[in-house]
Structure formats: structure tokens, C-alpha cells
C-alpha atoms as an extended CHARMM CRD file, in Angstrom:
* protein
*
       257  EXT
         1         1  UNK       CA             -6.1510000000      -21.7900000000        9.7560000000  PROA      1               0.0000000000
         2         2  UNK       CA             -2.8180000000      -19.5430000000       10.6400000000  PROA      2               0.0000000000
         3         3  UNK       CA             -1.7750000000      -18.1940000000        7.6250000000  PROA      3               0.0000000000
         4         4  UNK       CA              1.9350000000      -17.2690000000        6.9350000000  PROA      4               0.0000000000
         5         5  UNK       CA              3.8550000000      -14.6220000000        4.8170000000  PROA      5               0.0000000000
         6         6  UNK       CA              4.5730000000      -17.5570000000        2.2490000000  PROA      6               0.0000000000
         7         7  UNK       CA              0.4270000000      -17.9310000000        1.7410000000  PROA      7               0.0000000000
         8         8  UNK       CA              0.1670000000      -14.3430000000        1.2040000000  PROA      8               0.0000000000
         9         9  UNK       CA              2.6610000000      -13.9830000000       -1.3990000000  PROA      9               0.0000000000
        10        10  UNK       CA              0.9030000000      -17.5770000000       -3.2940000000  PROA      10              0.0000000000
        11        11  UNK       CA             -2.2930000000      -15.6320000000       -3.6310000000  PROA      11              0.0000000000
        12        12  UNK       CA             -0.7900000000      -12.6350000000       -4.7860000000  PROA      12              0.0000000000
        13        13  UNK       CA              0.7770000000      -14.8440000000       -7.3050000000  PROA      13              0.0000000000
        14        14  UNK       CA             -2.2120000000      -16.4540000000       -8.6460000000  PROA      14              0.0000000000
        15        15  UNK       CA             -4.0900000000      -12.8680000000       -8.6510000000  PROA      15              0.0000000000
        16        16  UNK       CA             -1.2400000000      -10.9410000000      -10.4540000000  PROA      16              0.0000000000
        17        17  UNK       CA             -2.4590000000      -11.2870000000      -13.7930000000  PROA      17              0.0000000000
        18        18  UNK       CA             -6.3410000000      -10.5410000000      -12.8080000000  PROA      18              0.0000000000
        19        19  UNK       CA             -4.7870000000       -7.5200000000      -10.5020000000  PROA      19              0.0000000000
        20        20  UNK       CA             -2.8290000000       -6.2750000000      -13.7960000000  PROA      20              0.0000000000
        21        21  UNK       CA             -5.9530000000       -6.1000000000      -16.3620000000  PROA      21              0.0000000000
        22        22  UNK       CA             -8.2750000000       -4.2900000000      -14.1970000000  PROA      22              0.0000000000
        23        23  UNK       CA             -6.2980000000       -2.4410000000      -10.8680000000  PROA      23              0.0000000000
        24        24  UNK       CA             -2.7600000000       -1.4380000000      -10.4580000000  PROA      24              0.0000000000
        25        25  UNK       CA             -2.9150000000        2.0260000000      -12.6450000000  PROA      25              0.0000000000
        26        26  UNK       CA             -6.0670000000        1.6970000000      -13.9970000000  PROA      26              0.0000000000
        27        27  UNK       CA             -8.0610000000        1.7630000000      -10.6930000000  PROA      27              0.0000000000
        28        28  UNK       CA            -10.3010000000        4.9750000000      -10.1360000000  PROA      28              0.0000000000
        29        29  UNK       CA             -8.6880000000        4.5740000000       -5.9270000000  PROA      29              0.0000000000
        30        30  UNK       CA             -5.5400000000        4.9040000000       -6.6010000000  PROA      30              0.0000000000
        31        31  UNK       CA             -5.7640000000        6.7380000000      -10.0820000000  PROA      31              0.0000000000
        32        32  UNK       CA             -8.3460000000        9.6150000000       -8.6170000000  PROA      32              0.0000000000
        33        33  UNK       CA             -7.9050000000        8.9290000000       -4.8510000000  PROA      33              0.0000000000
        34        34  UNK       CA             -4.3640000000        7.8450000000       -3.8410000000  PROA      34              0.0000000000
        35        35  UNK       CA             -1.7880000000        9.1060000000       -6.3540000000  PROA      35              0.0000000000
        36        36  UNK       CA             -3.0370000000       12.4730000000       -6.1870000000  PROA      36              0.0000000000
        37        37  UNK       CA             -2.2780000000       12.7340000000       -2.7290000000  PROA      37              0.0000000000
        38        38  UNK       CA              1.3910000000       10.6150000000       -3.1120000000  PROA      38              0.0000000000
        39        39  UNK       CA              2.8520000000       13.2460000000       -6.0040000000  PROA      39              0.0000000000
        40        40  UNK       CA              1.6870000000       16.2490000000       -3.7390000000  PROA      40              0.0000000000
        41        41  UNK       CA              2.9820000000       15.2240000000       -0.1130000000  PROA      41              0.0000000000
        42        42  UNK       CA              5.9550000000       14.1530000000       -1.7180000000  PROA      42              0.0000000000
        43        43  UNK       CA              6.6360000000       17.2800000000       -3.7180000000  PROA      43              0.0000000000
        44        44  UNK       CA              8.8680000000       17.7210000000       -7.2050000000  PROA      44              0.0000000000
        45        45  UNK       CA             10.1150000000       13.8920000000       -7.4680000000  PROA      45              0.0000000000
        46        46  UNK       CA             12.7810000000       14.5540000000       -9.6780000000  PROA      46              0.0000000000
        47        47  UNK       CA             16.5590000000       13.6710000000       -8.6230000000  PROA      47              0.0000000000
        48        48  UNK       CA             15.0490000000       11.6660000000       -5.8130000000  PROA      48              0.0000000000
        49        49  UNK       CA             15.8420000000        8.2310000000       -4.5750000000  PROA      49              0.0000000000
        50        50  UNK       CA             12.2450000000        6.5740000000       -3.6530000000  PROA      50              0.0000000000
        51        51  UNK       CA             11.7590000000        2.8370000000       -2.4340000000  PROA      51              0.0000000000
        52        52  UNK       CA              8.6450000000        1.3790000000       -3.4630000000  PROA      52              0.0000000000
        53        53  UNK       CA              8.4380000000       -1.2740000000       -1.2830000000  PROA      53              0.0000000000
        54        54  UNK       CA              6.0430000000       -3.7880000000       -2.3470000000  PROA      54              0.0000000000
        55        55  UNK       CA              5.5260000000       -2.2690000000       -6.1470000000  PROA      55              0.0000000000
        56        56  UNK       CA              3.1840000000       -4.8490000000       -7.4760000000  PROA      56              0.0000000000
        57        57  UNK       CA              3.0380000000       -4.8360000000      -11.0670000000  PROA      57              0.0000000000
        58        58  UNK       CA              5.3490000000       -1.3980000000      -10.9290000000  PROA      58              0.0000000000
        59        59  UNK       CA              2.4930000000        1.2420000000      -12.1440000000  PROA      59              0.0000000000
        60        60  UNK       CA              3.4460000000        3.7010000000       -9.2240000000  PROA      60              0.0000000000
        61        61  UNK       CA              7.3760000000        3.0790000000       -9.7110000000  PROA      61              0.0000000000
        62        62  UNK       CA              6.6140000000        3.8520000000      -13.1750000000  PROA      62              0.0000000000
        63        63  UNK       CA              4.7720000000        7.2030000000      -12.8450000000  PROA      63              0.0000000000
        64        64  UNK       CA              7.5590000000        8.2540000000      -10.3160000000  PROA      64              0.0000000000
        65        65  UNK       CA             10.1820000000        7.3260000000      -12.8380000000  PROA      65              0.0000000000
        66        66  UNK       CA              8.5510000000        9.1270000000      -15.8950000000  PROA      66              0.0000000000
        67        67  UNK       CA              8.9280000000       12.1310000000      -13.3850000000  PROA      67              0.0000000000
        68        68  UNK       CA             12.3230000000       11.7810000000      -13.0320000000  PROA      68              0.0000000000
        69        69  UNK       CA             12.7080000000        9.8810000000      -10.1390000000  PROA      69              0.0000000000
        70        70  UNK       CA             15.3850000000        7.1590000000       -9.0090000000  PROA      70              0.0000000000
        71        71  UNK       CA             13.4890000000        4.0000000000       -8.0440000000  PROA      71              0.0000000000
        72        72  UNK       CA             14.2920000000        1.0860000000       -6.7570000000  PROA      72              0.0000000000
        73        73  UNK       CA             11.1690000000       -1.3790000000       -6.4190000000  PROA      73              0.0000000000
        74        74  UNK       CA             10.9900000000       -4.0200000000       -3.8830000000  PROA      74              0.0000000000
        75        75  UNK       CA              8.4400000000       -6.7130000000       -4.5390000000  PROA      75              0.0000000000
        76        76  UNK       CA              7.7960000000      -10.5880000000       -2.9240000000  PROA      76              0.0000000000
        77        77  UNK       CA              5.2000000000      -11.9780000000       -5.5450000000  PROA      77              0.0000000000
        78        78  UNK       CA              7.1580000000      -13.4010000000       -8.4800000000  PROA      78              0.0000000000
        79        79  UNK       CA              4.4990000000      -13.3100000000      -10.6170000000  PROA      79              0.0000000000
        80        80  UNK       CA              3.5610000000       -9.4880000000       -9.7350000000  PROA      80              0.0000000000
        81        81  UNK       CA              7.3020000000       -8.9910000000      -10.1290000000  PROA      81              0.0000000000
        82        82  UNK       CA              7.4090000000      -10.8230000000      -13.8310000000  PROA      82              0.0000000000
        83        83  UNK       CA              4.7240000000       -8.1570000000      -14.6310000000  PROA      83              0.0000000000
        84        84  UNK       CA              6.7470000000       -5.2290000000      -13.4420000000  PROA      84              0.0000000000
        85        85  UNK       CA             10.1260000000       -6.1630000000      -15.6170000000  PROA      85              0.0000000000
        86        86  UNK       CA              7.7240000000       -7.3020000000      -18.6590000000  PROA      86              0.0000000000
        87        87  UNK       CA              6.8730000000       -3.3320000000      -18.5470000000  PROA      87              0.0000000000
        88        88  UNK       CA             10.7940000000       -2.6590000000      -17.9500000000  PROA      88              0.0000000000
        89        89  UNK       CA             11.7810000000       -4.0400000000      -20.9880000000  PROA      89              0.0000000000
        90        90  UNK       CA              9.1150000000       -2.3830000000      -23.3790000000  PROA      90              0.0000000000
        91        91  UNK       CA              9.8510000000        0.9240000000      -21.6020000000  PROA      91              0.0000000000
        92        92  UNK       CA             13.1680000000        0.8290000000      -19.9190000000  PROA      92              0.0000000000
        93        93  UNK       CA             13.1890000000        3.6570000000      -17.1500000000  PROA      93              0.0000000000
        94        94  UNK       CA             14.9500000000        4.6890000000      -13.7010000000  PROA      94              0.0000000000
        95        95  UNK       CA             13.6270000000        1.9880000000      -12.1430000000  PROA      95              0.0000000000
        96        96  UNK       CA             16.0460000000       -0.9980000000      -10.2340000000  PROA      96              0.0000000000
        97        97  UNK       CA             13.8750000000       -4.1170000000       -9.4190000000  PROA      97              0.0000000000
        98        98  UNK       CA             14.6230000000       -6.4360000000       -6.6930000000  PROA      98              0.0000000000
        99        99  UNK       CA             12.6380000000      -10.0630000000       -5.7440000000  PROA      99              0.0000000000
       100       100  UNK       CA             12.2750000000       -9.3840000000       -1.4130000000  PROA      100             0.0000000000
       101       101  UNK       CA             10.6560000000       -8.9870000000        1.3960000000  PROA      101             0.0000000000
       102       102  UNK       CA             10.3450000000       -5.9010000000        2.6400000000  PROA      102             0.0000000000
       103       103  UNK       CA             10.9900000000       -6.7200000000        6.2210000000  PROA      103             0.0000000000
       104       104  UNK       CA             14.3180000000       -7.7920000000        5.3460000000  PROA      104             0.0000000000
       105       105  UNK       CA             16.3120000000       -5.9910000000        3.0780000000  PROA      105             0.0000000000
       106       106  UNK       CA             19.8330000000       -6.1390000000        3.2700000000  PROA      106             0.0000000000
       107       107  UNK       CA             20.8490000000       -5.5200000000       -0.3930000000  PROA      107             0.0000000000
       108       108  UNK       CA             19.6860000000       -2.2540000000        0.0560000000  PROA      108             0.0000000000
       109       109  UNK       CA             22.7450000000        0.0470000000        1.8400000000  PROA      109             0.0000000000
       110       110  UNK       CA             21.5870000000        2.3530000000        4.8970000000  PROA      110             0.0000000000
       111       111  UNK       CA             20.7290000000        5.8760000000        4.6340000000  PROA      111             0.0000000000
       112       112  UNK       CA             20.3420000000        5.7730000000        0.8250000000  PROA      112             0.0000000000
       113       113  UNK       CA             16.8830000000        6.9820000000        0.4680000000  PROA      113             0.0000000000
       114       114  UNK       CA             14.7680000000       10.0020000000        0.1780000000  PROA      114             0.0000000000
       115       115  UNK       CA             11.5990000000        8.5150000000        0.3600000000  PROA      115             0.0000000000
       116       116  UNK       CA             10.2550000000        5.3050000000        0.8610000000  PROA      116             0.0000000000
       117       117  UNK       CA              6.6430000000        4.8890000000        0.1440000000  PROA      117             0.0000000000
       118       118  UNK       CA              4.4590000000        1.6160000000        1.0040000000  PROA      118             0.0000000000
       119       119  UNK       CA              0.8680000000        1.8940000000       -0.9890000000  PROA      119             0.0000000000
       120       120  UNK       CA             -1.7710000000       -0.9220000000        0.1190000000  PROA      120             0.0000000000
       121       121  UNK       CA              1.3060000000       -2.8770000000        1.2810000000  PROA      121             0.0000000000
       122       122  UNK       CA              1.2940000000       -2.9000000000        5.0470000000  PROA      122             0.0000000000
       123       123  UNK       CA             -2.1170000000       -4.9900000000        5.4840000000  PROA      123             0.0000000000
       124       124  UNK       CA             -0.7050000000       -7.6880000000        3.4170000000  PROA      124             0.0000000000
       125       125  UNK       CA              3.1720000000       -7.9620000000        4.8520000000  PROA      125             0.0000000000
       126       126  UNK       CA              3.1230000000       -9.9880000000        8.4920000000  PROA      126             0.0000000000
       127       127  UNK       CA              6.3140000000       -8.7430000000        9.9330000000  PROA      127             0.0000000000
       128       128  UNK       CA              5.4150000000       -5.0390000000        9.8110000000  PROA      128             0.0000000000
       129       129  UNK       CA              7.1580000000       -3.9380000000       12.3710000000  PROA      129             0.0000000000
       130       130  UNK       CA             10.2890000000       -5.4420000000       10.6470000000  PROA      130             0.0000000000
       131       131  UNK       CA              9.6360000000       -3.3160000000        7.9590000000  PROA      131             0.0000000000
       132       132  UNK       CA              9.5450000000       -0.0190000000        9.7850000000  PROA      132             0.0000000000
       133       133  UNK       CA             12.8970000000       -0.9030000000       10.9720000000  PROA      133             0.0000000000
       134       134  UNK       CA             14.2860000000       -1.6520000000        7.4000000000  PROA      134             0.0000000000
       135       135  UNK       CA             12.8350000000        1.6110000000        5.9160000000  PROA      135             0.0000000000
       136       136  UNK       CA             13.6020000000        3.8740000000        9.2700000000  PROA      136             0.0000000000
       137       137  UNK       CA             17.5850000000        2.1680000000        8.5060000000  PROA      137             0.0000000000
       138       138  UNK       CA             17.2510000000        3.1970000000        4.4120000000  PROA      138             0.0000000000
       139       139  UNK       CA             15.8710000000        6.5000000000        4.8780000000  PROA      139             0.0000000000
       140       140  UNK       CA             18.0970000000        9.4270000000        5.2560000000  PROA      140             0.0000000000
       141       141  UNK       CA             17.0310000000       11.5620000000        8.5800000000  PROA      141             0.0000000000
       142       142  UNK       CA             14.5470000000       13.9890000000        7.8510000000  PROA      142             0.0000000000
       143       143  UNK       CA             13.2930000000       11.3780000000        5.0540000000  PROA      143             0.0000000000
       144       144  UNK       CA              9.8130000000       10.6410000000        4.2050000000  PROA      144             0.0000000000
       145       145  UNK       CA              7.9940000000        7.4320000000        4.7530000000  PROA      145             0.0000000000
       146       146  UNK       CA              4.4690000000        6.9040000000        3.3580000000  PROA      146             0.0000000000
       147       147  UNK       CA              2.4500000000        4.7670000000        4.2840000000  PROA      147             0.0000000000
       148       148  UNK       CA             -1.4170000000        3.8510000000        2.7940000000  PROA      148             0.0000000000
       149       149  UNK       CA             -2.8900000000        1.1710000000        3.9370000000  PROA      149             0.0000000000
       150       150  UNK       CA             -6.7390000000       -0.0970000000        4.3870000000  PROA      150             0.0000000000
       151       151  UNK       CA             -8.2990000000        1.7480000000        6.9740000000  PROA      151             0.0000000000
       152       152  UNK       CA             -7.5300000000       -0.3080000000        9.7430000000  PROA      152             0.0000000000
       153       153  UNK       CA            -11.1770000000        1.1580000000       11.3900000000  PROA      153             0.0000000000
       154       154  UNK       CA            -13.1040000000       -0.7160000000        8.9650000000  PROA      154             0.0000000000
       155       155  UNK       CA            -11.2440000000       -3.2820000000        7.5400000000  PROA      155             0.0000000000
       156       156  UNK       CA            -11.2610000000       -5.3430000000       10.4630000000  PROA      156             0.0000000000
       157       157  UNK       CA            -11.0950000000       -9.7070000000       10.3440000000  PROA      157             0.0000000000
       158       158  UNK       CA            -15.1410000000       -9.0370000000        9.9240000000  PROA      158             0.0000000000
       159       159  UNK       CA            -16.5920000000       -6.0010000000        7.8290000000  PROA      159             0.0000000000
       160       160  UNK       CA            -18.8790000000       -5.7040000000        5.3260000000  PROA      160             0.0000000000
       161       161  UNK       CA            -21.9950000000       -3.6430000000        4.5780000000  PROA      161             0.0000000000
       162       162  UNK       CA            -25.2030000000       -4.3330000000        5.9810000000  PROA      162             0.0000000000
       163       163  UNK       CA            -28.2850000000       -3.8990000000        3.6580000000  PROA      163             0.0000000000
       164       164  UNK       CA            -31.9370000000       -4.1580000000        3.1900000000  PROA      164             0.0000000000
       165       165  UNK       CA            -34.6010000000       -6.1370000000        1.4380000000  PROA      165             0.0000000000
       166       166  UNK       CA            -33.7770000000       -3.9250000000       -1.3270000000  PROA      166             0.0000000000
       167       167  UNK       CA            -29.9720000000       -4.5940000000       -1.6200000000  PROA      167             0.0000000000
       168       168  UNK       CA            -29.8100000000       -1.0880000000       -0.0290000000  PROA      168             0.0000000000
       169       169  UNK       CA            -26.9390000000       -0.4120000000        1.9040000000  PROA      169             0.0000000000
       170       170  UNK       CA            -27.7990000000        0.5530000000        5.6910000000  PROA      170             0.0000000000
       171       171  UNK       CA            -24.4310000000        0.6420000000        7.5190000000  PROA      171             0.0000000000
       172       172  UNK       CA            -20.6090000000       -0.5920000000        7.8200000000  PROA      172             0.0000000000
       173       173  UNK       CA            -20.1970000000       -3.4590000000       10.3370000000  PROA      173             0.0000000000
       174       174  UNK       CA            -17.1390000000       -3.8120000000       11.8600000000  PROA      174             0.0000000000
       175       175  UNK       CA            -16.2040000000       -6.3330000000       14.7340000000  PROA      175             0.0000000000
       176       176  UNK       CA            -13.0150000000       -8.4030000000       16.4050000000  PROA      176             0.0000000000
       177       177  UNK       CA            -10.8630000000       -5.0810000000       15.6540000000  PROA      177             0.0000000000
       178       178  UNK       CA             -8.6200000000       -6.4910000000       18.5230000000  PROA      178             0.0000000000
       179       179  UNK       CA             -8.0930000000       -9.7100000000       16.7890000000  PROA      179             0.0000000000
       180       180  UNK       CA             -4.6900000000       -8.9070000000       15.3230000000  PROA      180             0.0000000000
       181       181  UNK       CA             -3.1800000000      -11.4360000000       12.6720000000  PROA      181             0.0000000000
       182       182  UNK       CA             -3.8600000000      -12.9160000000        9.3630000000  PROA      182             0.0000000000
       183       183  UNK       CA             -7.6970000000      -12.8180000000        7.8310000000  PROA      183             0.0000000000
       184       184  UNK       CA             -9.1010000000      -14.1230000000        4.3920000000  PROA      184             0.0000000000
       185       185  UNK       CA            -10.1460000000      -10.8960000000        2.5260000000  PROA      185             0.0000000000
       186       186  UNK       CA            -13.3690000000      -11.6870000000        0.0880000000  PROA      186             0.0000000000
       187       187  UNK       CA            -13.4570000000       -9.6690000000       -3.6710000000  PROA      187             0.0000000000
       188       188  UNK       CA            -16.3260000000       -9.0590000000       -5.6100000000  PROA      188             0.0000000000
       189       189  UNK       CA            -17.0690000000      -11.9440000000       -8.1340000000  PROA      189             0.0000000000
       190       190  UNK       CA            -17.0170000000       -9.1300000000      -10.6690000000  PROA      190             0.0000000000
       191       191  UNK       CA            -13.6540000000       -8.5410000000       -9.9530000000  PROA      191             0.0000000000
       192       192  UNK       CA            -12.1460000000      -11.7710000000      -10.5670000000  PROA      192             0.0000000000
       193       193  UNK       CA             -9.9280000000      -12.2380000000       -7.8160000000  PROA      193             0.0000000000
       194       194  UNK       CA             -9.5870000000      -14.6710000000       -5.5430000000  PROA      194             0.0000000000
       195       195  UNK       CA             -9.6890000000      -14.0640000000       -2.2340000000  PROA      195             0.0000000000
       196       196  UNK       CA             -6.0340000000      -12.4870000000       -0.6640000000  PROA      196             0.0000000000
       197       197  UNK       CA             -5.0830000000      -12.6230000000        2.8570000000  PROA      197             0.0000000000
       198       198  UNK       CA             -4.4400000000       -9.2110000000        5.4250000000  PROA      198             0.0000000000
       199       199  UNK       CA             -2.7350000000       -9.0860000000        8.6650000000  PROA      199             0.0000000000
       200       200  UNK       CA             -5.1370000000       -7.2160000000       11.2410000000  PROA      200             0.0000000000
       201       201  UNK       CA             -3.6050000000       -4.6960000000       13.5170000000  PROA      201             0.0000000000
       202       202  UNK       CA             -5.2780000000       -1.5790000000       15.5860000000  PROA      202             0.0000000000
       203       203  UNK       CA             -4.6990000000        1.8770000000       14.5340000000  PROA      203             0.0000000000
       204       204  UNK       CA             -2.5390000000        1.9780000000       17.8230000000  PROA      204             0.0000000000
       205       205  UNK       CA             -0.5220000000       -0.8190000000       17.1560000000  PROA      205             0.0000000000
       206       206  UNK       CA              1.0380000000        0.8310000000       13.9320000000  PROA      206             0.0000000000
       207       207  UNK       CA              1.1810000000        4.3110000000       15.0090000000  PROA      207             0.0000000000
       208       208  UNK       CA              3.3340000000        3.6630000000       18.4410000000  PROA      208             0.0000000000
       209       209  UNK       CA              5.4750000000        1.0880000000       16.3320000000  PROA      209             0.0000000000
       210       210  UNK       CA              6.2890000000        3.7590000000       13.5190000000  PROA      210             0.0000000000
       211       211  UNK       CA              7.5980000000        6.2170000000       16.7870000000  PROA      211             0.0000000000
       212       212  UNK       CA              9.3360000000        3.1320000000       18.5140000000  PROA      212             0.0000000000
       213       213  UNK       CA             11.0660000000        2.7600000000       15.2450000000  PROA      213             0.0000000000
       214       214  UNK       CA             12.2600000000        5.8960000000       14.8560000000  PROA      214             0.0000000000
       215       215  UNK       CA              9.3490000000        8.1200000000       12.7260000000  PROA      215             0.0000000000
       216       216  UNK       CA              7.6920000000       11.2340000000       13.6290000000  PROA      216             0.0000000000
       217       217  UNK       CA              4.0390000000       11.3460000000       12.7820000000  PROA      217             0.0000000000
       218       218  UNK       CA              3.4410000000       14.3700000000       10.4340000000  PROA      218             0.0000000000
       219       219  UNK       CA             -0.2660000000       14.2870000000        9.2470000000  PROA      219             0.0000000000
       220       220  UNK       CA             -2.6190000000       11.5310000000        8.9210000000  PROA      220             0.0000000000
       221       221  UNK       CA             -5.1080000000       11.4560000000        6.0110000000  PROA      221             0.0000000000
       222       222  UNK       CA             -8.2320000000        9.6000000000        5.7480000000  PROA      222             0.0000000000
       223       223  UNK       CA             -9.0500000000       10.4870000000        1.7340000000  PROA      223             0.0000000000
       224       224  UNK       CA            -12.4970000000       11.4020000000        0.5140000000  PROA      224             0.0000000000
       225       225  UNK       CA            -13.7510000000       11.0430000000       -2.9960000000  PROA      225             0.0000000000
       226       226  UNK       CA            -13.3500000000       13.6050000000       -5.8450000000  PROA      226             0.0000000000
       227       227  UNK       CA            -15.7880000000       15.7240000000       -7.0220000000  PROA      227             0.0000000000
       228       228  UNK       CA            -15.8850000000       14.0370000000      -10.4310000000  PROA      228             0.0000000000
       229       229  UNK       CA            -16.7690000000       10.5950000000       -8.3320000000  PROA      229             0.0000000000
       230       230  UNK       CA            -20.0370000000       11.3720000000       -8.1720000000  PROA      230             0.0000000000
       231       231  UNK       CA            -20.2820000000       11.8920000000      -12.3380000000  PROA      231             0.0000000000
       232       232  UNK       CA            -18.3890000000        8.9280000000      -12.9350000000  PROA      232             0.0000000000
       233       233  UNK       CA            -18.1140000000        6.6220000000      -10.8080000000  PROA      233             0.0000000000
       234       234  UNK       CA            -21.6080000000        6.9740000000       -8.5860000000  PROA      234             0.0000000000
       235       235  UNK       CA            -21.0240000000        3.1430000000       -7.0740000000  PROA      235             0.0000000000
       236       236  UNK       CA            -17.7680000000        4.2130000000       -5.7460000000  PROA      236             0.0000000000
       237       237  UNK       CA            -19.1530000000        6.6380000000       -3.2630000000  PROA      237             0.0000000000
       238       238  UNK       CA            -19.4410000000        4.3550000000       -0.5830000000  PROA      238             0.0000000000
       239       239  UNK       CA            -16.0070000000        6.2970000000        0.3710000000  PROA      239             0.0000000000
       240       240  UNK       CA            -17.8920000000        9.0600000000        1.1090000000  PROA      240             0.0000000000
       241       241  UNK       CA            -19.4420000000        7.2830000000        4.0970000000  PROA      241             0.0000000000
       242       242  UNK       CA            -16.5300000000        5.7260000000        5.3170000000  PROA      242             0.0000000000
       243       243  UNK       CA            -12.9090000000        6.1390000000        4.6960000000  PROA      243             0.0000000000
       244       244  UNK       CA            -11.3680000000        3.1820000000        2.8470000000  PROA      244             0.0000000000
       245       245  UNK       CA             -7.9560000000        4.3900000000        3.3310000000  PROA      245             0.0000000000
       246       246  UNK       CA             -5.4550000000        5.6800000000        5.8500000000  PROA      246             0.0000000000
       247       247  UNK       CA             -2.7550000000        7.7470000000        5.1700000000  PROA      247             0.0000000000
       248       248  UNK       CA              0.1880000000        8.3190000000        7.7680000000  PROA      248             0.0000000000
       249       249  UNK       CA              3.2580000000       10.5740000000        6.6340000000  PROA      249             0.0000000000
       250       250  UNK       CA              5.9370000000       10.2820000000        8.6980000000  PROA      250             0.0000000000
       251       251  UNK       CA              9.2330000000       11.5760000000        8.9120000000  PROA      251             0.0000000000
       252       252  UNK       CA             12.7970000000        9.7300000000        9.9200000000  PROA      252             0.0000000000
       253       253  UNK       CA             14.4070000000       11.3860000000       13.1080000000  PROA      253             0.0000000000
       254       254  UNK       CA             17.3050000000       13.2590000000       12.4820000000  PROA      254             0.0000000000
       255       255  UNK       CA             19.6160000000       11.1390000000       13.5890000000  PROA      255             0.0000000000
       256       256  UNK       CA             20.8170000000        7.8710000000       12.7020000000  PROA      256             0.0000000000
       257       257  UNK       CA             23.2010000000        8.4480000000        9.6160000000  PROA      257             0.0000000000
């Protein structure tokens, strides 16, 4: 089956109020692992303009806000997006929502951002090289762009661990990494989710479309696990073994405004 944008978006839907209760802010990877690194590359927050594009159920739009941030939040699931103005309203904040896809986004005026920031969104938008054109036209030059996604190494249209008798785990398999395009991605049953759907592309493909699009290529980050991982959260330290996430910081040419 070829799966569209419009499929991804329906699971998303159905998932939002699973994805709510147990992930957003209250997951140990983004909580411990991801936002850690976000605050520090992007520095004191405070007077910025940031574009979360593809904000989910707003938790990161939220933190940035309650550090003084000016958000705007750009989300396609309408059920995700429910979530995020359901928070608004309890806690009003600096944040602007908008309903969108973030691979067209012409309500939003050029050069008016200092940062745009896209975390775990990538993998599940299909017209992502669209979207690097959008952000490199919102971004002010010199502007950050950052950009977490699934390790593209290891989350390929077939991955999984490989284990013993035991239920041991012996090693990562990975195969079809060249097999770009839409793949059914399975979630624990503990988690409750059904299963979403990611858009496979190589580590090259996204790299040389960021520079064709007008980004510079500052650091790349592959994060390990905290120290206090292996206290708390023992099952989690599979990310010790492999990376589960890529980080690329890149930075708009200056030109262009």
C-alpha cells in the first residue's frame, strides 16, 4: 500500500489522545534526552521568535513560551492540535497556533523567524524537502533550524532487535535503507498506540537537500543516554548501543532577506 500525507495525519489523529497521557512532555527521550540538548544549542530563548513546526500536543512550544519565547506552532493533526489549544486556554501563553502543513506555509510572512525547530517531525511529513524550503524562506539569515528526527541509520522500512531464546537482545537489524518512502512503524502493545506511518530517506538524502535549500550544516548530534538512565530507567539503555536520534543544526545563509 502507498501511503499519503493525508494517512499520516489520520493516525496521528486517532493516537493523539494515547500520545498525550503517556509521551509528549512526559517522555524520559525527550524530557532527559532531547530537550536538554534543544534549550542549550539554542541558547537564552527569551525575546525570540521560534516556529515549532509540527508541535503535537504543544509541550515543547509550551516550555519555550514559559521561557519567554514568541511561538508560533504549526501542527496538521486536528486532534493533536485540539490538545495543544485545550492547554492554551487553561494556561494562556506566547504561543500563536495554526492548523498546516509544514511544507506549505504561506500564512507565515518571510524572514520572520529566529529559529525554527522540527522535533520527531521530519520522518512523519512526506514533502520534506518542501519544508526545508518553507523554513529556509521564514528564517532570518544566520537563523537556526533544528532538526531531530529518528536516526535515519536504524530506523529503516525494516529494523528491529534481534534476540535469543532468552528474550535477550543480540543486535539491531537494519535492511532496505535505500527504500525511500512511506513505512508502517509498529509500537509496543504497552504503549497503546497504534501503529503510525514514516517516510524513509538516507542520511544523504536530507543532508544535501538542507544545503540545496539554503542551510549550512553546523554540528550533527547523535544523543547518548544520561547518567541517571541507568538508575532509572535501566530498559531505556538500548540508546546506549545505538543512537535513536539524529540531530542536525543548521544555519540559514546569509542572504536571502
Amino acid at each position: 500500500m502507498r501511503y499519503t500525507q493525508e494517512d499520516g495525519t489520520e493516525r496521528w489523529n486517532r493516537n493523539a489522545d494515547t500520545w498525550h497521557r503517556h509521551y509528549g512532555g512526559k517522555d524520559p527521550n525527550r524530557r532527559d534526552l532531547l530537550d536538554p540538548i534543544i534549550l542549550k544549542t539554542l541558547g537564552d530563548v527569551k525575546g525570540k521568535r521560534i516556529l515549532d513546526a509540527g508541535c503535537g500536543d504543544g509541550y515543547l512550544s509550551r516550555k519555550f513560551a514559559k521561557l519567554g519565547a514568541i511561538v508560533t506552532a504549526v501542527e496538521c493533526s486536528h486532534r493533536m492540535l485540539a490538545i495543544a489549544l485545550a492547554q492554551q486556554q487553561y494556561q494562556p501563553l506566547s504561543i500563536t497556533y495554526h492548523n498546516g502543513n509544514i511544507a506549505n506555509l504561506p500564512f507565515l510572512s518571510d524572514c520572520s523567524f529566529d529559529a525554527v525547530i522540527t522535533n520527531n517531525v521530519i520522518q512523519d511529513t512526506a514533502d520534506y524537502v518542501g519544508a526545508f524550503r518553507e523554513f529556509c524562506r521564514l528564517l532570518q539569515p544566520g537563523g537556526i533550524y533544528l532538526h531531530i528526527v529518528n536516526h535515519p541509520c536504524f530506523s529503516t522500512p525494516v529494523f528491529g532487535w534481534v534476540k535469543d531464546e532468552d528474550g535477550r537482545k543480540l543486535h539491531r537489524k537494519v535492511d532496505r535503507y535505500f527504500e525511500r518512502g512511506p513505512f508502517l512503524v509498529p509500537w509496543s502493545l504497552s504503549s497503546g498506540m497504534e501503529p503510525t506511518i514514516a517516510w524513509h530517506r538516507t542520511l544523504g538524502d536530507t543532508v544535501n537537500s538542507l544545503i540545496s535549500c539554503g542551510f549550512r550544516l553546523s554540528q550533527l548530534l547523535e544523543p547518548e543516554p544520561p547518567e541517571s538512565w541507568y538508575t532509572f530507567y535501566p530498559e531505556r539503555l538500548d540508546a546506549a548501543r545505538i543512537p535513536d536520534f539524529l540531530i542536525l543544526v543548521c544555519t540559514k545563509e546569509m542572504t536571502g532577506c
